[in-house]
C-alpha positions as CSV (number, residue, x, y, z in Angstrom):
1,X,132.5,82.8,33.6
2,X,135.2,81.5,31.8
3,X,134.3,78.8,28.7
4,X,137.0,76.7,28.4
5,X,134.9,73.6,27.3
6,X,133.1,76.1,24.3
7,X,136.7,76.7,22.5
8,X,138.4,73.5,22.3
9,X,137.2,70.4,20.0
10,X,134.2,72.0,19.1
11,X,132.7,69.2,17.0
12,X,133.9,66.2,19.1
13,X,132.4,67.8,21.8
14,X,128.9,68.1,20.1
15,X,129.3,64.2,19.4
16,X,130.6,63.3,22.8
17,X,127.6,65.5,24.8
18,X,125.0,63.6,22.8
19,X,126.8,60.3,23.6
20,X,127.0,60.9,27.4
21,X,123.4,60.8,27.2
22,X,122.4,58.0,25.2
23,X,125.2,55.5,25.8
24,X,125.1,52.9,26.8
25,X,121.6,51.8,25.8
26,X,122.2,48.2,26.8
27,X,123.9,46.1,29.3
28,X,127.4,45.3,29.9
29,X,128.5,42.1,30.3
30,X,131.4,41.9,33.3
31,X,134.4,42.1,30.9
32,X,132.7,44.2,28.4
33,X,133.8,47.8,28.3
34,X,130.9,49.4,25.9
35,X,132.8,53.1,25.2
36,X,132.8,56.5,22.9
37,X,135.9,56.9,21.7
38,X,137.6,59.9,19.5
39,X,140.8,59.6,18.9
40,X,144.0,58.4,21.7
41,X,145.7,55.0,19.9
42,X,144.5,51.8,20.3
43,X,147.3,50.9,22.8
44,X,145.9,53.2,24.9
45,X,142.4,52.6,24.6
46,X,143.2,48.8,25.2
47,X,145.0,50.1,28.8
48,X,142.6,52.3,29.9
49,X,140.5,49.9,29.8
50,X,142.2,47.5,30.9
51,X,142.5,49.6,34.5
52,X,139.0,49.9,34.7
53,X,138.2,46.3,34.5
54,X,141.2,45.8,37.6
55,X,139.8,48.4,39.4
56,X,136.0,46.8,39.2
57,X,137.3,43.4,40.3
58,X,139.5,45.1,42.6
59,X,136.6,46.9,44.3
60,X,134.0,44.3,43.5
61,X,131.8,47.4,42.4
62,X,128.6,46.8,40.7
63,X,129.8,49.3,37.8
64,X,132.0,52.2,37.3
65,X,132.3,55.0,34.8
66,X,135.2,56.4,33.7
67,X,135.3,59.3,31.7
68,X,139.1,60.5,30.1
69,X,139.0,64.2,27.8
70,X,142.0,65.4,26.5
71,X,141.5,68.4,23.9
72,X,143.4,67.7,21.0
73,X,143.9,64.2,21.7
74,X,140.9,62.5,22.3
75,X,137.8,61.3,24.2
76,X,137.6,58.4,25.8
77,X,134.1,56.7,28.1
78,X,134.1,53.7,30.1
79,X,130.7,52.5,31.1
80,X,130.4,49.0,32.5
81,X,128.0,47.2,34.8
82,X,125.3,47.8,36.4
83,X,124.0,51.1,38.2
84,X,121.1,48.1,39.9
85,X,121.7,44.7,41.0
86,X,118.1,44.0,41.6
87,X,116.9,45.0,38.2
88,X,120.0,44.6,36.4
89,X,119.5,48.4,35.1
90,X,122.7,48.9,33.3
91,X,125.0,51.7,34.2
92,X,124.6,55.0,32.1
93,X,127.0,57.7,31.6
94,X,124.0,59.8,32.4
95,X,123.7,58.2,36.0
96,X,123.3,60.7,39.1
97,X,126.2,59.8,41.9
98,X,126.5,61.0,45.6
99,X,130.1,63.0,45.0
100,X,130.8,63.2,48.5
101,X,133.9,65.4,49.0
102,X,134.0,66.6,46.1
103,X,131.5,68.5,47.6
104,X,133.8,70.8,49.1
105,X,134.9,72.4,46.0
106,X,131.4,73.8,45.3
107,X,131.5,74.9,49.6
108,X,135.6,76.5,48.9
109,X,133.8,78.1,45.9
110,X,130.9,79.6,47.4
111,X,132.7,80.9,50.5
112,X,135.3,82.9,47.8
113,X,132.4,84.4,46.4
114,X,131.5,85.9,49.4
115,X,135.0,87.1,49.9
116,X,134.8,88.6,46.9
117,X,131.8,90.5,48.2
118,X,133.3,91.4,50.4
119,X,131.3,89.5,53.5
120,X,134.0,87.1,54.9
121,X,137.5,87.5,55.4
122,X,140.0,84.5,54.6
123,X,141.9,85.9,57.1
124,X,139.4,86.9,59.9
125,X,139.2,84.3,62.8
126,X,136.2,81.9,63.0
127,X,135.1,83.7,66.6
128,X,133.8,86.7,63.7
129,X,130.8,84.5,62.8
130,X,131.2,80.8,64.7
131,X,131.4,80.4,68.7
132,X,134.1,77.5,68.7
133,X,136.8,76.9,71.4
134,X,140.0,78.4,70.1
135,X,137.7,80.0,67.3
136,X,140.0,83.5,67.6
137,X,143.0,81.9,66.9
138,X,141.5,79.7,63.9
139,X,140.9,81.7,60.6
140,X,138.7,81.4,57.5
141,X,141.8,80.5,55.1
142,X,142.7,77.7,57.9
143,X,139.2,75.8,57.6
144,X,139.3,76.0,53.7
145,X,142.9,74.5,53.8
146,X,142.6,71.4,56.5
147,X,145.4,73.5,58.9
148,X,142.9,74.3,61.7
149,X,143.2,71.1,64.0
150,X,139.7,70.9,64.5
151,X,138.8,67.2,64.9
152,X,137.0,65.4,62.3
153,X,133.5,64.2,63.1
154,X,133.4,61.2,60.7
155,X,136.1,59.6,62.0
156,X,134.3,59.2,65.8
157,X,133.6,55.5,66.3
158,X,130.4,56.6,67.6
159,X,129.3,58.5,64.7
160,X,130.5,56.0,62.3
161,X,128.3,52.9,63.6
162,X,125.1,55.5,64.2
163,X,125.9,56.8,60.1
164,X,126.0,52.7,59.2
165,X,123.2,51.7,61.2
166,X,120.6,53.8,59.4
167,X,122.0,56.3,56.7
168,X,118.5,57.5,55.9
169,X,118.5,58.5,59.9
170,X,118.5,62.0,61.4
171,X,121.4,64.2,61.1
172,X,122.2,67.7,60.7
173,X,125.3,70.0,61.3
174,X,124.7,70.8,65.0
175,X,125.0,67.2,65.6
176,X,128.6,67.2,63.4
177,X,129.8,69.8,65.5
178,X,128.8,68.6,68.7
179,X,130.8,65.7,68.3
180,X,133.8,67.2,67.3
181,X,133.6,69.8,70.4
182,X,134.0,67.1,72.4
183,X,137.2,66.2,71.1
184,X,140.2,67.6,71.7
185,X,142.2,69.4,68.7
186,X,144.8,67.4,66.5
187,X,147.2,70.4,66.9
188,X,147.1,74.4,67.9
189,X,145.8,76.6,64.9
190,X,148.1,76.8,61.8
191,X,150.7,74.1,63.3
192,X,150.2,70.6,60.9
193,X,147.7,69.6,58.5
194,X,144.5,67.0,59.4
195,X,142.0,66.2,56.6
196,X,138.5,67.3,58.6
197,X,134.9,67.4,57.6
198,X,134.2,69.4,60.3
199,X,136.0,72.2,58.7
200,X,133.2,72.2,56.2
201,X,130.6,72.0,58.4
202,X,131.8,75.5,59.8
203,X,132.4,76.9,56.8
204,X,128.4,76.2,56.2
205,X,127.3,77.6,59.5
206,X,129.6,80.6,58.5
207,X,128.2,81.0,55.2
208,X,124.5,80.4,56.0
209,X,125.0,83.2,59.1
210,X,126.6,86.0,56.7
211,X,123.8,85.5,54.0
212,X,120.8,84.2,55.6
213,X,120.1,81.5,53.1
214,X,121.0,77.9,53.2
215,X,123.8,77.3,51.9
216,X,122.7,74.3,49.0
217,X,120.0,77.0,47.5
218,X,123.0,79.3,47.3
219,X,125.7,76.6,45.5
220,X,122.9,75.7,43.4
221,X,122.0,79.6,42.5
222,X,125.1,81.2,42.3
223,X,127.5,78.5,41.0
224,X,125.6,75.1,39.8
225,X,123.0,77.5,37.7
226,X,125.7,79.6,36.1
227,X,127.6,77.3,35.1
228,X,124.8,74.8,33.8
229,X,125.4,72.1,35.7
230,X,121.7,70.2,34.9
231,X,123.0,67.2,36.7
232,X,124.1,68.7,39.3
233,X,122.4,69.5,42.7
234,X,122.5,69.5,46.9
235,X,119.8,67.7,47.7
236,X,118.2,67.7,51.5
237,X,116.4,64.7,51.9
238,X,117.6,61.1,51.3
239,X,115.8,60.7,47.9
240,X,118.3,61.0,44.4
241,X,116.8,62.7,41.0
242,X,116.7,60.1,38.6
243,X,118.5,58.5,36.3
244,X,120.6,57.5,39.5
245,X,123.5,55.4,40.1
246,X,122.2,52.8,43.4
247,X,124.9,52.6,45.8
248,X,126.2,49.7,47.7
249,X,128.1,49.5,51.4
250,X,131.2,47.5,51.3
251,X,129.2,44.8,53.6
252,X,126.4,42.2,52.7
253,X,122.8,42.7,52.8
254,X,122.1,41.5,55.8
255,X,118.7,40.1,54.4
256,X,120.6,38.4,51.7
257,X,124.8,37.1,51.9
258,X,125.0,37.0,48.1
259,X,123.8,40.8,47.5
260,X,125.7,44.1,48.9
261,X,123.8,46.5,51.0
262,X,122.0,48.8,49.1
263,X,122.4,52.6,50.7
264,X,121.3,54.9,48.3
265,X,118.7,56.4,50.4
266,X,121.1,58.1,52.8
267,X,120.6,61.3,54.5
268,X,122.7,64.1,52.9
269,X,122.6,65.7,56.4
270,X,125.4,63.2,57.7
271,X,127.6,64.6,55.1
272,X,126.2,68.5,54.7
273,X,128.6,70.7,52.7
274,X,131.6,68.7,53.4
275,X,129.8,66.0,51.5
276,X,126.2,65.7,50.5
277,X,125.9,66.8,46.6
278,X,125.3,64.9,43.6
279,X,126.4,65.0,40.2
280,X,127.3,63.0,36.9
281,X,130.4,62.3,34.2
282,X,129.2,65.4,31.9
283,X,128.8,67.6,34.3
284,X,132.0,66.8,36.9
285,X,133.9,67.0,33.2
286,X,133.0,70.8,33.0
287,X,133.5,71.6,36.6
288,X,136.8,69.9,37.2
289,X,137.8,72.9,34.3
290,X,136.1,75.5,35.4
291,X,137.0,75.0,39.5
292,X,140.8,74.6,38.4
293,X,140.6,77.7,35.9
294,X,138.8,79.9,38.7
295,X,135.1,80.7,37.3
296,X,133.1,82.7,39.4
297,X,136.0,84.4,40.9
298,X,138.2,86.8,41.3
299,X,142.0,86.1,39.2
300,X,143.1,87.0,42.9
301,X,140.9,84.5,44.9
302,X,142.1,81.9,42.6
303,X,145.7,82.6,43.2
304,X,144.6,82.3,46.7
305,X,142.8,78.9,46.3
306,X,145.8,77.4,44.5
307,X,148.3,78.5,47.3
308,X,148.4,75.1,48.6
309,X,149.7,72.9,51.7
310,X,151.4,69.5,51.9
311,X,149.6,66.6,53.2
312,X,152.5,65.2,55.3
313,X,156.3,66.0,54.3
314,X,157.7,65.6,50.9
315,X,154.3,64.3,49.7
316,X,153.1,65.0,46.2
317,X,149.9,65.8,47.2
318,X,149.0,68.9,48.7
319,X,145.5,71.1,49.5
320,X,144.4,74.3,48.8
321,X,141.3,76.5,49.7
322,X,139.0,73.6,48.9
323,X,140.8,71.8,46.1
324,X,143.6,69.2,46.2
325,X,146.9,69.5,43.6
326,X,147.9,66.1,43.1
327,X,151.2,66.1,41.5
328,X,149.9,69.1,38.9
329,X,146.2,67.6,38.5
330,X,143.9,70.3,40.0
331,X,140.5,68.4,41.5
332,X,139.3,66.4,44.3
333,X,138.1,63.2,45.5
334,X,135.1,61.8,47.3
335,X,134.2,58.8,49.7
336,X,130.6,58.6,50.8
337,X,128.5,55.4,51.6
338,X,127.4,53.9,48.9
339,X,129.6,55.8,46.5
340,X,133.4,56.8,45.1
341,X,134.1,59.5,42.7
342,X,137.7,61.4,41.8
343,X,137.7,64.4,39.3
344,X,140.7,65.9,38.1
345,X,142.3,68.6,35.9
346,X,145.7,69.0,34.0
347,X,146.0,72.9,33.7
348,X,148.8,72.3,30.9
349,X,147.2,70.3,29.0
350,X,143.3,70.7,29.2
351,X,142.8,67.4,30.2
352,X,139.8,65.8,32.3
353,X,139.5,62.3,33.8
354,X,136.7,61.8,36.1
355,X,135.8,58.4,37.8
356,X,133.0,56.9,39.4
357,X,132.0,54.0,41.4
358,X,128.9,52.6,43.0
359,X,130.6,50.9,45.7
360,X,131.8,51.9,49.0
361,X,132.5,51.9,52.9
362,X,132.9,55.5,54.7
363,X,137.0,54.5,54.4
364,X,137.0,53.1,50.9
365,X,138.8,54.4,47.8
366,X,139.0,52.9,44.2
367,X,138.6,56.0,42.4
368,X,141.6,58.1,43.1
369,X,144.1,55.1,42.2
370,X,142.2,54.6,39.1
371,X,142.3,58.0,37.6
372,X,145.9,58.1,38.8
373,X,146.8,54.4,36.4
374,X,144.7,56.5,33.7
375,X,146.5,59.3,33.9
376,X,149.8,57.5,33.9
377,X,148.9,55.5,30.6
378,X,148.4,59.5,29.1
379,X,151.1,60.9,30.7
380,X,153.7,58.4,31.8
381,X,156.7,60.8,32.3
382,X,154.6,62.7,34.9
């Protein structure tokens, strides 16, 4: 296990991990920005802050969190609003979020540990362990990096107004992959790149057929557990560990035009291991390092993981084996209902800035643009 987070900033750290808990103990008001800052100038402080407050009008989110760690340099916590709009509960760094896709960095991880064990090959085709049309022409390494054509289940109309008629209802991953069987491929094997949670979904049935235990007990044994990640967790049933973030839809309560939909109660079985885990600031600080700095795995596996694709031609982001390089940050996003959350790494630097936002559609994203102004106010020659 590597301990990047033990070496650097030692004190500040000590500081900043009991403020993440405590803070803030009272409610924001909607331009307030209540924050723990160490260190960065007050230009910079007044900009980052600035973003967040665009960003939450921008969104019309509830609240947000923004968390920016630069070893070094400084600390720097944005906490406004409210994590309740029926109790007016104000946010917490503390606060329990649905990560969605950022999921798939604990899935990428787990499945490399079982490389390493020698159980799955990256290489092997998906026929090995997974009865899927062209499943001998479409490899492990494929799934993990979004260049097996398989079509995405999410982004079936069908499955979409089903997912946002009752997000609490039944779902599981045979019903994810029986949608996207009957759909036709978005290219042969290894020939273009499509972003698809269905690629995740295999990777799960792959997993939990090589080891024979589901595979959110295993991401919480072997990787949430050793790394200490308290906050962190896949759960199975609709129900959040509290203290919780509530999430709101992009749409109005139906009951209600002046108040957003709350759907924080949503099965994680529409999402599974493409999407279904939760976590908080602290502990998406310390995995953002440890993912991008390969703990748990082999030095090889990790060279593997960061061998990455383009998106589309000449673009500046590109994917990996479960984690997204955008323009040298090292992380990955998330969009679930409800919530929106981006956590990324600067290996050069040590850097962490990690986002969070209780408001969101299936196709909504607020997160990624903010950590990308943040980072630009650290690091404008980037």
């Amino acid at each position: 296990m590597k301990t990047w987070h033990m070496v650097a900033a030692l004190a500040a750290a000590a500081v900043l991990t009991l403020t993440i808990g405590l803070f803030p103990a009272r409610a924001a008001g909607p331009d307030g920005c209540p924050q723990a800052a160490f260190g960065f100038t007050s230009d910079e402080r007044d900009r980052m802050h600035a973003a967040v407050d665009k960003t939450r009008a921008a969104a019309q989110a509830p609240g947000i969190t923004a968390g920016v760690f630069v070893p070094g340099r400084g600390s720097w916590i944005c906490v406004i609003g409210v994590s309740d709009q029926e109790t007016g509960r104000a946010m917490n760094a503390a606060d329990r979020f649905r990560v969605g896709s950022i999921t798939k960095t604990f899935t990428g991880t787990a499945v490399l540990q079982l490389v390493d064990r020698g159980l799955i090959g990256l290489d092997e085709p998906l026929s090995r362990y997974v009865d899927w049309p062209d499943g001998n022409a479409i490899t492990i390494r494929q799934l993990m990096n979004m260049t097996a054509g398989v079509y995405d289940y999410t982004e079936d109309p069908e499955f979409q107004k089903r997912y946002q008629a009752d997000p609490a209802g039944s779902f599981g991953p045979r019903d994810a992959l029986d949608i996207a069987r009957n759909h036709e491929p978005y290219f042969p094997p290894g020939k273009g790149f499509h972003y698809s949670d269905t690629n995740y979904i295999l990777l799960e049935t792959v997993v939990e057929r090589v080891t024979g235990r589901a595979i959110g007990d295993l991401i919480e044994e072997d990787i949430v557990d050793k790394l200490g990640l308290a906050s962190t967790g896949y759960p199975t049933t609709p129900a959040l560990e509290p203290p919780y973030a509530r999430g709101y839809d992009e749409t109005p309560d139906p009951g209600d035009a002046d108040a957003l939909r709350d759907v924080t109660y949503s099965n994680p079985g529409y999402a599974g291991a493409a999407g279904a885990m939760t976590s908080n600031l602290r502990d998406l600080r310390v995995w953002a390092a440890e993912l991008a700095n390969g703990a748990l795995i082999s030095e090889r596996l990790q060279r593997e993981r960061l061998q990455t694709v383009p998106l589309a031609k000449d673009a500046q982001v590109s994917y990996g084996l479960g984690i997204a390089d955008w323009g040298g940050w090292l992380g990955h996003n998330g969009t679930i209902l409800g919530y929106n959350t981006a956590m990324f790494y600067l290996p050069e630097t040590g850097a962490v800035i990690v986002v969070e936002i209780n408001r969101s559609a299936l196709d909504t994203d607020h997160a990624t643009p903010l950590f990308g102004e943040l980072a630009k106010i650290l690091y404008p020659d980037r």
